[in-house]
C-alpha positions in Angstrom: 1.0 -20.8 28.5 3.2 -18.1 29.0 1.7 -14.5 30.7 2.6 -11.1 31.0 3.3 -11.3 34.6 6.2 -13.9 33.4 7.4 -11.1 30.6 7.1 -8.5 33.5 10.5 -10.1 35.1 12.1 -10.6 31.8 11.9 -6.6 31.2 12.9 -5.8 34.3 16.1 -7.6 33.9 16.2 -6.6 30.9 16.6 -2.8 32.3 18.8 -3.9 34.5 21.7 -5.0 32.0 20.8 -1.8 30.4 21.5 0.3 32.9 24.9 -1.9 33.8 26.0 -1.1 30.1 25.9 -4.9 29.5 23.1 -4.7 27.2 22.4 -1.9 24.3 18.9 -0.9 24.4 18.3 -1.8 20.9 19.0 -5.2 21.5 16.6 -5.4 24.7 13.8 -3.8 22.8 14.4 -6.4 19.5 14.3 -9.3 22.1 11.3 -8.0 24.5 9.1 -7.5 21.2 10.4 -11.1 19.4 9.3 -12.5 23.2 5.6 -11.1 22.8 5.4 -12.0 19.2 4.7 -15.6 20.5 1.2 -17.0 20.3 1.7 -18.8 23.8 1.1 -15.4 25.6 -2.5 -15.4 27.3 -4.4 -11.7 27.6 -2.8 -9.7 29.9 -4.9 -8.4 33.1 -5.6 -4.8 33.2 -2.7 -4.7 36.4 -0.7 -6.5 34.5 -0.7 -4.2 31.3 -0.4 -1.1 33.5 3.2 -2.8 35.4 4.2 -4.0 31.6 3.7 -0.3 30.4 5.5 1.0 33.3 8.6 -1.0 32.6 8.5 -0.9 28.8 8.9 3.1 29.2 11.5 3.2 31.1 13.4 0.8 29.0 12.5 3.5 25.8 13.7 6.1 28.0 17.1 4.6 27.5 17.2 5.4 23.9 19.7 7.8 23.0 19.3 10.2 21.5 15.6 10.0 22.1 13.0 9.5 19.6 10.8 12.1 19.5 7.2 11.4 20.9 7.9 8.0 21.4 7.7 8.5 25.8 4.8 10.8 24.9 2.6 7.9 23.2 3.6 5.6 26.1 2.1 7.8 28.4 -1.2 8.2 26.5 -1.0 4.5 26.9 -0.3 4.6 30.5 -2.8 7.0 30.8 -6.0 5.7 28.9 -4.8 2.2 30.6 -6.2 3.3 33.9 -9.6 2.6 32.8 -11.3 0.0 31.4 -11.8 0.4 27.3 -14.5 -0.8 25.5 -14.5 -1.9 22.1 -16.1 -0.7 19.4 -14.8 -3.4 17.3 -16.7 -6.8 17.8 -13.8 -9.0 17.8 -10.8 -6.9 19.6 -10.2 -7.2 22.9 -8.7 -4.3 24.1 -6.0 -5.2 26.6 -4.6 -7.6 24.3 -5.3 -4.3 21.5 -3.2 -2.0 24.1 -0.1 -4.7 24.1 0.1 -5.2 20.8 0.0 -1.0 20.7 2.7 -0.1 22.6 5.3 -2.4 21.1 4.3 -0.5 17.7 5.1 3.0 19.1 8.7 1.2 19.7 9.1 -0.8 16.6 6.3 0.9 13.9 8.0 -2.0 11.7 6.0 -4.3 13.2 2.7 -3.1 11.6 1.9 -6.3 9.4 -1.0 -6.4 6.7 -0.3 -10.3 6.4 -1.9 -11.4 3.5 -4.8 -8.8 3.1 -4.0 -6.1 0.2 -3.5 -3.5 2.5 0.3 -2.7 1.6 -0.5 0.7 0.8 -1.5 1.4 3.7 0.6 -0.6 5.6 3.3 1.8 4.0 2.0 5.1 5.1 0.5 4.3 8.8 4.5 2.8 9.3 5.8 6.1 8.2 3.0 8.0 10.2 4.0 6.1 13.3 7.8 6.6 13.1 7.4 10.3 12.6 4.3 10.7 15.1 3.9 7.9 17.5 2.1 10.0 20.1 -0.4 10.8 17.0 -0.3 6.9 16.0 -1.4 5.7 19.5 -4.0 8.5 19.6 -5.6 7.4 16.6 -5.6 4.0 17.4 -6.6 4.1 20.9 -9.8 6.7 19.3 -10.4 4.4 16.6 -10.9 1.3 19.0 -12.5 3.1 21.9 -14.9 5.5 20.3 -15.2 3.9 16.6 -13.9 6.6 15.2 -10.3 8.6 14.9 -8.4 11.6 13.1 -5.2 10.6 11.0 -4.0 14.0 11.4 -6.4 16.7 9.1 -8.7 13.3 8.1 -12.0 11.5 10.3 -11.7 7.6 10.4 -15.2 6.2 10.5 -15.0 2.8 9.4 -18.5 1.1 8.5 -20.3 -1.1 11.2 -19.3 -4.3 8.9 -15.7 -3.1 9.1 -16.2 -3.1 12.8 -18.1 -6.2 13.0 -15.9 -8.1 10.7 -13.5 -11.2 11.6 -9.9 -10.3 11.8 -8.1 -12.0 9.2 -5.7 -14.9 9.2 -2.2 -13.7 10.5 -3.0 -10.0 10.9 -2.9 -9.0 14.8 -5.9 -6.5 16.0 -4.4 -3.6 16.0 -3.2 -3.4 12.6 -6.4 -4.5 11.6 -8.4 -1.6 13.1 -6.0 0.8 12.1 -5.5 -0.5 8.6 -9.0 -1.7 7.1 -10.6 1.4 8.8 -7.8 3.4 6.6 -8.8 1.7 3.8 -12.6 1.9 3.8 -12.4 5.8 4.9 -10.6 6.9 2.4 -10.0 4.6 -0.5 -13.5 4.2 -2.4 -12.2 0.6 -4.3 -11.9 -0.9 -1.1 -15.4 -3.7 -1.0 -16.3 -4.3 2.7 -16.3 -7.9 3.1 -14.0 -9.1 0.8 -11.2 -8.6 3.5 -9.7 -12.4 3.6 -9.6 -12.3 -0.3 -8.3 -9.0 -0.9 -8.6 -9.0 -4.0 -9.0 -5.2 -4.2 -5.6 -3.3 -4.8 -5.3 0.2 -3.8 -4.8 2.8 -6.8 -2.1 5.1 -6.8 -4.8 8.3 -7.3 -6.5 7.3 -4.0 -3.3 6.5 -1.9 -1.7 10.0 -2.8 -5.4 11.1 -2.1 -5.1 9.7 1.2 -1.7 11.6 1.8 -3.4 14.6 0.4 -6.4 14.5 2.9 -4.5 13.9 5.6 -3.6 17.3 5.5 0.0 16.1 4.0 1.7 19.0 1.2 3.5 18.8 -1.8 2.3 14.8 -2.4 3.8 14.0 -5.5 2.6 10.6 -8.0 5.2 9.1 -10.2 3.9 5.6 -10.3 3.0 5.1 -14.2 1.8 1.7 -15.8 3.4 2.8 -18.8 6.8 1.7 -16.4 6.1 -1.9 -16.2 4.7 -5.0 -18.1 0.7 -5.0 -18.5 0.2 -7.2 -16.1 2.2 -5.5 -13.3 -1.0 -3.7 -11.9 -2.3 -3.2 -8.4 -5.2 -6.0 -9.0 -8.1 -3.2 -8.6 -7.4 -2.7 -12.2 -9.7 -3.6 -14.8 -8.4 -5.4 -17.7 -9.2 -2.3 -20.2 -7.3 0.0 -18.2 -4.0 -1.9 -19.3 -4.3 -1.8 -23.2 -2.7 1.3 -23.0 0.8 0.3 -21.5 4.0 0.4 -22.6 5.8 -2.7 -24.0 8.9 -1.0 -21.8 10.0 -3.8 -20.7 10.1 -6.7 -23.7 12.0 -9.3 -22.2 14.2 -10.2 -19.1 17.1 -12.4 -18.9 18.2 -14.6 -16.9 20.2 -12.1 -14.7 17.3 -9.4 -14.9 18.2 -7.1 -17.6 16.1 -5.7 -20.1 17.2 -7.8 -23.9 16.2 -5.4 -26.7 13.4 -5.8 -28.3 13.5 -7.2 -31.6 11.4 -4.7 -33.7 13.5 -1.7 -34.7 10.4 0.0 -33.8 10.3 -0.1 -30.3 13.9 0.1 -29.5 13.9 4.1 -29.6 10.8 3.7 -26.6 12.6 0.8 -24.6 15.8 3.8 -24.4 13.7 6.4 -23.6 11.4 4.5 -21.3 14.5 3.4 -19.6 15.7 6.8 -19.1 12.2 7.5 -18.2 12.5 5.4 -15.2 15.9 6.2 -14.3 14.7 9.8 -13.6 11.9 8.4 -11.8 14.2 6.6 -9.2 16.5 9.5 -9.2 13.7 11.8 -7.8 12.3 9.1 -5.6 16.3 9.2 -4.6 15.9 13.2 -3.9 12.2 13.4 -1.9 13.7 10.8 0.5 17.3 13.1 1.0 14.7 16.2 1.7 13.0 14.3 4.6 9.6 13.3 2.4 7.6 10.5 2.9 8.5 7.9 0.1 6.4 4.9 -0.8 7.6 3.0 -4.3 5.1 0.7 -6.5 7.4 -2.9 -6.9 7.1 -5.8 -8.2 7.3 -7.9 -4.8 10.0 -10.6 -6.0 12.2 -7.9 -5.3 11.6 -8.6 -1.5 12.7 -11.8 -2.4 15.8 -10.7 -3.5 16.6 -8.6 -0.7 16.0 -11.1 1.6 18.7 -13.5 0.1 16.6 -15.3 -2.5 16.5 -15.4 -5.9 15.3 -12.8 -8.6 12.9 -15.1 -10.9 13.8 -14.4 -14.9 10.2 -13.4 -15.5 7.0 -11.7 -13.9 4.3 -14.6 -13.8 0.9 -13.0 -14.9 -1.1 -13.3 -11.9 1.5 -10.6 -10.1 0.2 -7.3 -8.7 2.2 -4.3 -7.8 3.0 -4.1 -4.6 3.8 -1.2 -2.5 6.5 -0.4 0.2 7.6 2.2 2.4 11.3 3.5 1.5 13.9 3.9 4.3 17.0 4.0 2.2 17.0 4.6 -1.4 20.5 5.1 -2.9 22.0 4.8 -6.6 25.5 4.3 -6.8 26.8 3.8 -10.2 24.8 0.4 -11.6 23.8 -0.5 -8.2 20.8 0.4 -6.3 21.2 0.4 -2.4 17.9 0.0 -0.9 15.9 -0.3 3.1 12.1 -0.8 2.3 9.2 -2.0 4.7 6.6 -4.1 4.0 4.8 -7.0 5.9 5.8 -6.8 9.5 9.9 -6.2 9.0 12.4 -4.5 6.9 14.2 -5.8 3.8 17.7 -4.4 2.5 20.2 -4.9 0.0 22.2 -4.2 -3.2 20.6 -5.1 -6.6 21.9 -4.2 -10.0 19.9 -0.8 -11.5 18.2 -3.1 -14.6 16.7 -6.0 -12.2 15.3 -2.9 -9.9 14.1 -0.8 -13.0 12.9 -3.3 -15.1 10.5 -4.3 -11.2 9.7 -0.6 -10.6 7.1 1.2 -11.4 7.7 4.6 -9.8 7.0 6.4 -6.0 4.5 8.3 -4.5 6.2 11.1 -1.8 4.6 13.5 0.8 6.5 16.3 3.1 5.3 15.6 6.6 
């Protein structure tokens, strides 16, 4: 097995062909992080954490311009490092917590909810942490430490079972503490217990709620069911709650578009539905040009087609909504340009504006 010690020297050269302009620091920070993404790395010592933490801020200090509050978090690290933590969370170890930490407050795209329906709040502690890393590693370290933290105007105490609980399959500690403690705080659907199954889906009430008691103004919800097929729900949903839905969205084709619907009837809804939506993405559009926190409600095969796959010509009826955080949101003409986070990375592209409406189901937004 690999160890810190072993990662120690790799940084340092790493700096070092920073500092000769033979390396951008963008490059060394991608590679450092991809290198402790391996399993083979043991727990680091406490000395070794501290020398690791030493030399990953200096390599952020190379960033330029600087990110704001990313050297501060890194010396909160440094700084609550000296000691030795103890857990409040049965199975975290800390040191291995604080490693996984600091290469968050570099890379906040790195916060993974794996397979556990936490994407909601996946999306809004990634956009926390790029905005506020010194707050992010604050709240984490409190959360860990003390068993319980402030997300800005909001006090995380997770219940004991949260704490005691296994961390699931795939998801690395931090994230867990930071996201399921979210989750049972503040969302009231979430069932303690049921964490591997996740089989509870976030409403969109209770996430803007969340925004909204985290001391966050102007939160705005746009997400509507009447946007989508009745099965495209977060899976919280009871089956009664969809009886109500639009029949937007009749049919799709084999390229994604939206085939009108047979019955005269409904064709005057699918055209204003339609346009419905279209306004709907063009605000999303707006809130993300004025510097607002943007999260959009998606069927997830769009991922897939972002990440080079290919769209599927219908939605299968087991499929949820699924919830991402917005970097880039863009229409130009029939084409919608998009950078969205979800599951550890981000995913970007061009798709046509009928395969992203007809998988959309509106945005929630926040000013910071």
């Amino acid at each position: 097995m690999m160890t810190l010690a072993t990662l120690q020297n790799y940084c340092t050269t790493q700096l070092a062909l920073i500092r000769n302009h033979t390396r951008p620091v963008n490059i060394a920070i991608n590679t450092v992080c991809a290198t402790l993404a391996d399993p083979g790395y043991v727990t680091p010592t406490q000395p070794e954490l501290v020398n690791f933490l030493t030399t990953w801020k200096a390599i952020l200090q190379e960033i330029n311009p600087p990110r704001p509050g990313l050297i501060d978090a890194i010396e909160l690290l440094e700084f609550r490092n000296e000691f030795p933590w103890n857990s409040f969370f049965t199975n975290v170890n800390p040191l291995q917590f604080a490693l996984q930490l600091a290469i968050r407050v570099a890379r906040p795209q790195d916060i993974n909810q794996a397979e556990v329906d936490f994407c909601g709040q996946a999306s809004l502690l990634f956009l926390y942490a790029q905005r506020s890393p010194e707050h992010y590693v604050s709240f984490c370290i409190d959360l860990v430490t003390t068993g319980v933290g402030h997300l800005r105007d909001s006090l995380i105490e997770p219940i004991p079972q949260i704490k005691a609980a296994p961390i699931p399959d795939g998801m690395k500690e931090v994230d867990y503490v930071a996201l399921a403690s979210i989750r049972n705080a503040l969302d009231v659907s979430h069932v303690p217990g049921v964490l591997s199954a996740a089989v509870q889906g976030t409403q969109p009430t209770l996430l803007a709620g969340t925004l909204r008691k985290m001391g966050f103004t102007n939160v705005v919800d746009r997400i509507s069911f009447r946007n989508i097929q009745s099965h495209m729900r977060p899976r919280s949903y009871e089956h009664d709650d969809a009886i109500s839905l639009s029949r937007l969205v009749q049919k799709i084709d084999t390229h994604g578009s939206i085939k009108p619907s047979t019955k005269t009837a409904f064709e005057a809804e699918d055209a204003h539905g339609y346009l419905v939506k279209l306004k709907t993405l063009q605000e999303a559009c707006n809130k993300l040009g004025q510097h607002h926190f943007v999260i959009i409600a998606i069927d997830p095969g769009i991922l897939n087609a972002l990440n080079g796959g290919r769209m599927r010509t219908s939605l299968s009826e087991d499929q949820y909504l699924h919830y991402v955080a917005v970097q880039i949101l863009v229409i130009h003409g029939r084409q919608v340009q998009m950078r969205v986070f979800s599951w550890g990375r981000y995913y970007q592209g061009t798709l046509h504006i009928h395969d992203f409406l007809s998988r959309f189901a509106g945005y929630i937004s926040a000013q910071p």
